[in-house]
C-alpha positions in Angstrom: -5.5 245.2 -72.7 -1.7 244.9 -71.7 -2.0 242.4 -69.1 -4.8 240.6 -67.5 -5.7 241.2 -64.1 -7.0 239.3 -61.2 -9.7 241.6 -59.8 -12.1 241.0 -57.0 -14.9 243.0 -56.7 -17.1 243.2 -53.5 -20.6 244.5 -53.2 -23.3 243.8 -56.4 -26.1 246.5 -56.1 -27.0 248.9 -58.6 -23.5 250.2 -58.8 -21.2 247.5 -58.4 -22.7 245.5 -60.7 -22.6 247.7 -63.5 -18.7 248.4 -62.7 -18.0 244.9 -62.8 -19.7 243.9 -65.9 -17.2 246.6 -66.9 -14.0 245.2 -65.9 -15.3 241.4 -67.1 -16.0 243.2 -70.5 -12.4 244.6 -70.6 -10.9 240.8 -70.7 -9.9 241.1 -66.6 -10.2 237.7 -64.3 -12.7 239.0 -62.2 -14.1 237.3 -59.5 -17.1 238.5 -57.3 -18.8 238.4 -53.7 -22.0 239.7 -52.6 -23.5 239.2 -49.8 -26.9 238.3 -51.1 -25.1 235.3 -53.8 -27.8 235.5 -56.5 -27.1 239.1 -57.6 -24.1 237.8 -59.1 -25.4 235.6 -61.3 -25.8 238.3 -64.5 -21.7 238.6 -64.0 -20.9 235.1 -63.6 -22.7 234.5 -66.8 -20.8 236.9 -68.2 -17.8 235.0 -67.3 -16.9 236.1 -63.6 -16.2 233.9 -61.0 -18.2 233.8 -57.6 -16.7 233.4 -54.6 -18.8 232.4 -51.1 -16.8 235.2 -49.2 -15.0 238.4 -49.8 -12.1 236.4 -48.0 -12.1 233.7 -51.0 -13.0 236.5 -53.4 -9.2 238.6 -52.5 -7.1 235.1 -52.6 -4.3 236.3 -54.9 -6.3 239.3 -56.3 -4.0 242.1 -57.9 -6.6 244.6 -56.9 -10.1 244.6 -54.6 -12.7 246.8 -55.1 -15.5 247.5 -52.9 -19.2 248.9 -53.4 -21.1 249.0 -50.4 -23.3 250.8 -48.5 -21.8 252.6 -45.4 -19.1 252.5 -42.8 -20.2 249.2 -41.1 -20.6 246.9 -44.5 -17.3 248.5 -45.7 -15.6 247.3 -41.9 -17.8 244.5 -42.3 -16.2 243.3 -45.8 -12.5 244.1 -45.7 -11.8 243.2 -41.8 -14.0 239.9 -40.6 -11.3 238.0 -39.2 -12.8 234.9 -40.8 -14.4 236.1 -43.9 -13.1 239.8 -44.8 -10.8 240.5 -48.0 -7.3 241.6 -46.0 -7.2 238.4 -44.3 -7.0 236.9 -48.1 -5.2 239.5 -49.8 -1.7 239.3 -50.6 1.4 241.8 -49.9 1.8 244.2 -52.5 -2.2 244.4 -53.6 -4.3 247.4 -53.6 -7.5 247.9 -51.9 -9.7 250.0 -53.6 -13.2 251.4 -51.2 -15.6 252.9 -53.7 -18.3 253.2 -51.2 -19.3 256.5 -49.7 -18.2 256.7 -46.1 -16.5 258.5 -43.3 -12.9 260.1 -43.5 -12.4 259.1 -40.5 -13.4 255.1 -41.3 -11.5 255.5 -44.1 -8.1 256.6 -42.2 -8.7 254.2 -40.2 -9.1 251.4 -42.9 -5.6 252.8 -44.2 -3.8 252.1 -41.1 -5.0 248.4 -41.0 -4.2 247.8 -44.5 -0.8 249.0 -44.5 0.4 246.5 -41.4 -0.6 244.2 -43.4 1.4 245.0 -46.7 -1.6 246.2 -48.9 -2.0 250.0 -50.1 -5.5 251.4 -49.7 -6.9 253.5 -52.1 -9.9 255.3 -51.8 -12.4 255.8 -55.0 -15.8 257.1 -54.4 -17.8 257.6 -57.6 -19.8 260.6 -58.9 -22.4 259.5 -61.2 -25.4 257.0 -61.1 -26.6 253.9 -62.9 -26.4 254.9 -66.5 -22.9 256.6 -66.0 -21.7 253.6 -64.1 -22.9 251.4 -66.9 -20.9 253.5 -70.0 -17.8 253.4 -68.2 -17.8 257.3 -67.3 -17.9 257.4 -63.9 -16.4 261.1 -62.8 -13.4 259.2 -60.0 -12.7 260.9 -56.4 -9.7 259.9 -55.0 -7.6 259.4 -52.2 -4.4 258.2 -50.9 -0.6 258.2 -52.6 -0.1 258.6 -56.4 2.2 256.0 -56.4 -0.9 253.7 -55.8 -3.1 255.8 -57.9 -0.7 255.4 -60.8 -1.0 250.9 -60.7 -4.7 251.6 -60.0 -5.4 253.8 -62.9 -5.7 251.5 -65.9 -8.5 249.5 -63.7 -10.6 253.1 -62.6 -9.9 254.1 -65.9 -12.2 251.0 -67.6 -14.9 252.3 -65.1 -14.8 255.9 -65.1 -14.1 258.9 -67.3 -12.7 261.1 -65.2 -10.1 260.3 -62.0 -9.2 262.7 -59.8 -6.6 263.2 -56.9 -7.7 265.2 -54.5 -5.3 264.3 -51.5 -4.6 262.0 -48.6 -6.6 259.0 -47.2 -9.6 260.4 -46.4 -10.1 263.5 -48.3 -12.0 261.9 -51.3 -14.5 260.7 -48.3 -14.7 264.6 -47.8 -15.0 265.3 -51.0 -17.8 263.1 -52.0 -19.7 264.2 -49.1 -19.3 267.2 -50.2 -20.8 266.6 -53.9 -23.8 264.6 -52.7 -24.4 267.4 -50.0 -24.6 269.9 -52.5 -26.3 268.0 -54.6 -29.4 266.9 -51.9 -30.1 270.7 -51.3 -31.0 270.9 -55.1 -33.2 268.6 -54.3 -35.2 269.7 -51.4 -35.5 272.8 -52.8 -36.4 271.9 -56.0 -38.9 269.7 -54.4 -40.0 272.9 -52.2 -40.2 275.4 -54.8 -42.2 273.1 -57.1 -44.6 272.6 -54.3 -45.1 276.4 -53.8 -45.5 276.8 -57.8 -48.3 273.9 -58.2 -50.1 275.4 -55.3 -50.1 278.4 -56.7 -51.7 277.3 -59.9 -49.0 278.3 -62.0 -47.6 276.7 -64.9 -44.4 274.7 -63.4 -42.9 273.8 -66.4 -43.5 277.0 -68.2 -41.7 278.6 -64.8 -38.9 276.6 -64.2 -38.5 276.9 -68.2 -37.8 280.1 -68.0 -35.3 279.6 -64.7 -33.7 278.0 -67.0 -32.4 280.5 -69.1 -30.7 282.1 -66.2 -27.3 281.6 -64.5 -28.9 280.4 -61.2 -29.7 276.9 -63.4 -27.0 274.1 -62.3 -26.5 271.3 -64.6 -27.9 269.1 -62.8 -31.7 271.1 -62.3 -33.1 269.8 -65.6 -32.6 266.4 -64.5 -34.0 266.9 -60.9 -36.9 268.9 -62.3 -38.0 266.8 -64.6 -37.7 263.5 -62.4 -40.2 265.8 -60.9 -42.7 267.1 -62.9 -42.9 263.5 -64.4 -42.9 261.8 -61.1 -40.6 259.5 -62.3 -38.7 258.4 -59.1 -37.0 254.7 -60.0 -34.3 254.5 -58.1 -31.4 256.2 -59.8 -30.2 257.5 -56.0 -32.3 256.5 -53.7 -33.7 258.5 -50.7 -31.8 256.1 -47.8 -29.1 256.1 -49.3 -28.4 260.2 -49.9 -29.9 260.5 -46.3 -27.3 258.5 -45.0 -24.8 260.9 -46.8 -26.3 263.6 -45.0 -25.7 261.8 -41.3 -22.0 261.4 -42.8 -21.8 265.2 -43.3 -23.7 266.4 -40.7 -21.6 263.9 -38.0 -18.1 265.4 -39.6 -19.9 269.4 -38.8 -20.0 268.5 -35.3 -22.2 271.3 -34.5 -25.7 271.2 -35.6 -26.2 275.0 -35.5 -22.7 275.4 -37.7 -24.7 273.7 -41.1 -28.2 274.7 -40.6 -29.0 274.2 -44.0 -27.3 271.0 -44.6 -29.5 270.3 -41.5 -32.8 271.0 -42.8 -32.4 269.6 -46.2 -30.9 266.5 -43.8 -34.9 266.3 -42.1 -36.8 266.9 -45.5 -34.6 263.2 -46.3 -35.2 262.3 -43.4 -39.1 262.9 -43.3 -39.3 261.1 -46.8 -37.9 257.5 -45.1 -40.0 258.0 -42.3 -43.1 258.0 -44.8 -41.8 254.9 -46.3 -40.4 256.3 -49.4 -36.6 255.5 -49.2 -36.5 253.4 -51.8 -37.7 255.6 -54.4 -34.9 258.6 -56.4 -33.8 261.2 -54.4 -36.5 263.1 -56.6 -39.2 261.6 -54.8 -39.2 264.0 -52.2 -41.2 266.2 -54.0 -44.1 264.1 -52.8 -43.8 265.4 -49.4 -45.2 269.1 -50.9 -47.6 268.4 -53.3 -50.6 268.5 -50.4 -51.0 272.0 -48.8 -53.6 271.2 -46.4 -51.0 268.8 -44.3 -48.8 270.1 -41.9 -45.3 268.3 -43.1 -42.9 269.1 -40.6 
């Protein structure tokens, strides 16, 4: 490491955690906020400091990083006008939103940083808890280069892969994207193996042999075998991927112009509702192993 940073990190959960531990391994000054205090005790003794707001976190941070949950936390955390991060950070820092939100939030968030003399980057991640522990987090990124070329080093300690894909606003987009595509594997996934089980056939023998074809997606083995071994600890959990959906399904406008985002969107949807949105993605499977109940 060239130079040690000042980094503030706000937002502890599954993923924020892991990405700090990160940056406290590389040798960086990192101090950390979360809004329930004792998740950060793992990091502190690990040698962050904790601060008692994101406000006190930012004071004279090189870079702020935030890992939160959706479009009101994010406001919620950088623009408090008693205890968000921009009303600590300094001129000529960089805000970095990892969270998954809205393009237009985000654009937003851009404007209000900049009066103020801070460049805004945005960084959602691809990847879940075992990629953001290893440091290989796959980077979606938007804003200027010129800010994606200080911020690089620090991404670069937390992921394996960073990618410019345009202005404020179009990584927000582009994430959406991902885990749209990625939560209509699942339902139908979930959906086919439903159909297979009740038809007595032997799933895993089935989907074995889907698997030799080119309809097979990377990700399917994974999905399929979360499955079939009903193993459904939260690695994405079923609130949070529904959220997504609303995110994508808001920026569509038009319900009838994304009818299949729409009806992966209820299968989600449906799973919360029976109380299991706390449990992987996966899990929805659950809502189609039962052919005698009328789901939907």
């Amino acid at each position: 490491m060239s130079k040690r940073l000042n980094i503030a990190f706000l937002g502890l959960g599954a993923m924020g955690s892991r990405m700090a531990m990160n940056l406290i391994k590389a040798g960086h000054n990192v101090t950390v906020w979360n809004r329930t205090s004792s998740a950060a005790a793992p990091l502190v003794e690990a040698g962050a400091h904790q601060a008692q707001s994101a406000k006190d976190a930012a004071l004279n941070a090189d870079f702020v990083i935030a890992m939160v949950r959706d479009n009101e936390a994010s406001r919620e955390v950088w623009l408090d006008p008693e205890k968000g991060a921009l009303a600590g950070m300094k001129a000529g820092s960089i805000a970095i939103e990892s969270s998954t939100l809205t393009p237009e939030w985000i654009r937003e968030l851009g404007q209000t940083t900049a009066a103020s003399g801070v460049s805004l980057l945005e960084a959602p991640v691809s990847g879940t808890r075992p990629q953001a522990e290893a440091g290989q987090l796959i980077y979606l990124v938007g804003g200027d280069e010129a800010t994606l070329r200080k911020a690089e080093p620090v991404l670069a300690i937390m992921g394996g892969s960073i990618i410019l894909v345009g202005d404020l606003g179009t990584a927000a987009l582009a994430k959406l994207t991902t885990n749209t595509l990625l939560g209509i594997q699942v339902t139908a996934y979930a959906e086919l193996i439903g159909m297979l089980t009740r038809s007595g056939a032997d799933v895993a023998r089935i989907l074995g042999a889907v698997a030799e074809t080119s309809v097979w997606s990377p990700v399917a083995s994974y999905l399929t075998g979360s499955m079939l071994t009903k193993n459904f600890s939260p690695m994405f959990p079923i609130e949070l991927i529904e959220k997504d959906f609303d995110y994508t399904l808001q920026k569509v406008g038009a319900e009838g112009m994304a009818p299949t985002i729409n009806a992966a969107h209820q299968v989600f949807r449906k799973a919360v509702d029976k109380g299991l949105g706390d449990e992987n993605m996966t899990g929805v499977v659950r809502l189609f192993e039962e052919s005698s109940k009328v789901l939907f």
